[in-house]
MIKE-462579 format. One line per 8 residues: for each residue x, z, y of N, C-alpha, C. Coordinates in steps of 0.05 Angstrom, whole numbers, always signed. Layout:
# MIKE-462579
X:Z:Y:X:Z:Y:X:Z:Y ~ ...
# end
This chain:
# MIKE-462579
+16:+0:-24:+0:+0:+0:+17:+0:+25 ~ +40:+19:+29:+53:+14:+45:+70:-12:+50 ~ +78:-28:+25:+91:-56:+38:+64:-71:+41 ~ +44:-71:+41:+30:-91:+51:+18:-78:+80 ~ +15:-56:+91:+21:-46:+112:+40:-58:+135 ~ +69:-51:+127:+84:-55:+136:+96:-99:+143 ~ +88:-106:+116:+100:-134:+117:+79:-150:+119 ~ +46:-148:+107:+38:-163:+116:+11:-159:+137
+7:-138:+134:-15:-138:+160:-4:-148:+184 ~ +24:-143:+198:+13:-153:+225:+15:-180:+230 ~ +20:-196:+206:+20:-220:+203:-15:-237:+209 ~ -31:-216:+193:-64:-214:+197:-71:-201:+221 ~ -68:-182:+232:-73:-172:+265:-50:-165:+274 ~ -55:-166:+292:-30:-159:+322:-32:-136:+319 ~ -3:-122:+327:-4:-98:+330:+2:-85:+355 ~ -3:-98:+372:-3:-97:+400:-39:-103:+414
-55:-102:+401:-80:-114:+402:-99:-74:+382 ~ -88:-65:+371:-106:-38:+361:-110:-23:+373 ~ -142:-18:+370:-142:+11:+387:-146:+33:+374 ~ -169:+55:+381:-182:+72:+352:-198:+60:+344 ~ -220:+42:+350:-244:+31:+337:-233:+15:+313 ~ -213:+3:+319:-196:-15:+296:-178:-3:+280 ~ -163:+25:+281:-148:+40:+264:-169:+51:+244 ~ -188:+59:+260:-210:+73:+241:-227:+51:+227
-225:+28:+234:-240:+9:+209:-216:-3:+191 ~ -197:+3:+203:-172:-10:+178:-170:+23:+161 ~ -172:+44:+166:-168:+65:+152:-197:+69:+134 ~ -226:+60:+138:-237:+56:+125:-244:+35:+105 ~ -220:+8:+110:-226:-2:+91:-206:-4:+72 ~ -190:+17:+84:-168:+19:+61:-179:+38:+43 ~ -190:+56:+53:-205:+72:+31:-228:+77:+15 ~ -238:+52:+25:-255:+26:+7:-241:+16:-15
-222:+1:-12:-211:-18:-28:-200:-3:-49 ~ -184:+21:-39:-159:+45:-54:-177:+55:-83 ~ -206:+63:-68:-224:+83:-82:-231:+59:-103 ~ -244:+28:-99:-245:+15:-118:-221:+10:-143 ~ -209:+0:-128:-188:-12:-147:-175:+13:-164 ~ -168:+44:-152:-167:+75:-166:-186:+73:-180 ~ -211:+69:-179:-232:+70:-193:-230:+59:-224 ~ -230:+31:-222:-225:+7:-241:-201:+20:-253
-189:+30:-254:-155:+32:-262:-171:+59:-284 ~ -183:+74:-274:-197:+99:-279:-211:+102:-306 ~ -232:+75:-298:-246:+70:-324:-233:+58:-347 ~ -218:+27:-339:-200:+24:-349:-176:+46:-379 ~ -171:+75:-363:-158:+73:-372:-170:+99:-392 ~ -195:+108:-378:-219:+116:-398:-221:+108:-426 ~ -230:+76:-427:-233:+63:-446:-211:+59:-462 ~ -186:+59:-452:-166:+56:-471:-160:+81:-488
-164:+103:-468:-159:+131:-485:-174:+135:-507 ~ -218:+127:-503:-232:+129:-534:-230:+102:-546 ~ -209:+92:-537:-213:+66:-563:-188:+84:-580 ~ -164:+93:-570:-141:+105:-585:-151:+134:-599 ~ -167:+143:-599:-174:+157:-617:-177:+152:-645 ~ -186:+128:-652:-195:+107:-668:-163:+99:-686 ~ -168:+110:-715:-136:+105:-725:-135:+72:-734 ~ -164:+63:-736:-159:+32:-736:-148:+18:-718
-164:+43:-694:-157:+9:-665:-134:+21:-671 ~ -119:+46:-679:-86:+49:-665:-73:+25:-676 ~ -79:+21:-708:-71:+6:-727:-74:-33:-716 ~ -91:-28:-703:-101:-57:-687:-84:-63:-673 ~ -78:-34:-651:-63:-41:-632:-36:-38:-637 ~ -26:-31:-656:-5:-32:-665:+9:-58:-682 ~ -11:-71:-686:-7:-100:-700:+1:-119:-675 ~ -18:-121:-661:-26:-134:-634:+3:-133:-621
+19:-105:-617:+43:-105:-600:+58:-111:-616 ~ +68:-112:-637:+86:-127:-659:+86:-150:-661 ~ +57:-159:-660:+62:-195:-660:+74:-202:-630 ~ +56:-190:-616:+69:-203:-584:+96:-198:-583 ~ +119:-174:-585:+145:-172:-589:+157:-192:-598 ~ +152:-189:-642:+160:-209:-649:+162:-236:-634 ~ +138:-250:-622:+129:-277:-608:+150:-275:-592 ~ +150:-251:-577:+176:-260:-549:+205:-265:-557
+206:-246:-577:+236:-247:-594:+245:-272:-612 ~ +229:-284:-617:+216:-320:-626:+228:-333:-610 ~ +216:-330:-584:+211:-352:-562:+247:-353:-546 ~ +246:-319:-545:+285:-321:-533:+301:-332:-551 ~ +297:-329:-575:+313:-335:-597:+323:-374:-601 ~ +296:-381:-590:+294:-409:-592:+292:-425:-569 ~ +304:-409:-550:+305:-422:-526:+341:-437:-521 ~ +352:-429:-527:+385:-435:-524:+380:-461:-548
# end
């Protein structure tokens, strides 16, 4: 949040142009956006915790990251 702060907002508004009416709508829609996207990450990571309860899905997900490894270890292997 801070490098997009810093690097690209005043590329989007001037920062010679804010007053309070505009700090206080950029501070509320940062904490709009923060609270969503925290949110999503939230549930997100909800769902991952009762799917890992589950010794299948572990077993699922444990297949799942072995093949993708193996695949990358494939792919570097056969790149030279």
């Amino acid at each position: 949040m801070m490098l997009f702060n810093v690097a690209l907002l005043p590329s989007f508004i001037s920062t010679d142009r804010i007053d309070l009416g505009m700090a206080m709508a950029l501070v509320a829609t940062m904490l709009v956006v923060l609270s969503v996207v925290l949110g999503i990450y939230l549930f997100a990571a909800e769902a991952a915790r009762t799917a890992m309860t589950s010794r299948r899905s572990v077993q699922r997900f444990n297949l799942a990251t072995a093949t993708v490894l193996g695949g990358a270890a494939m792919w570097i292997a056969n790149r030279q």
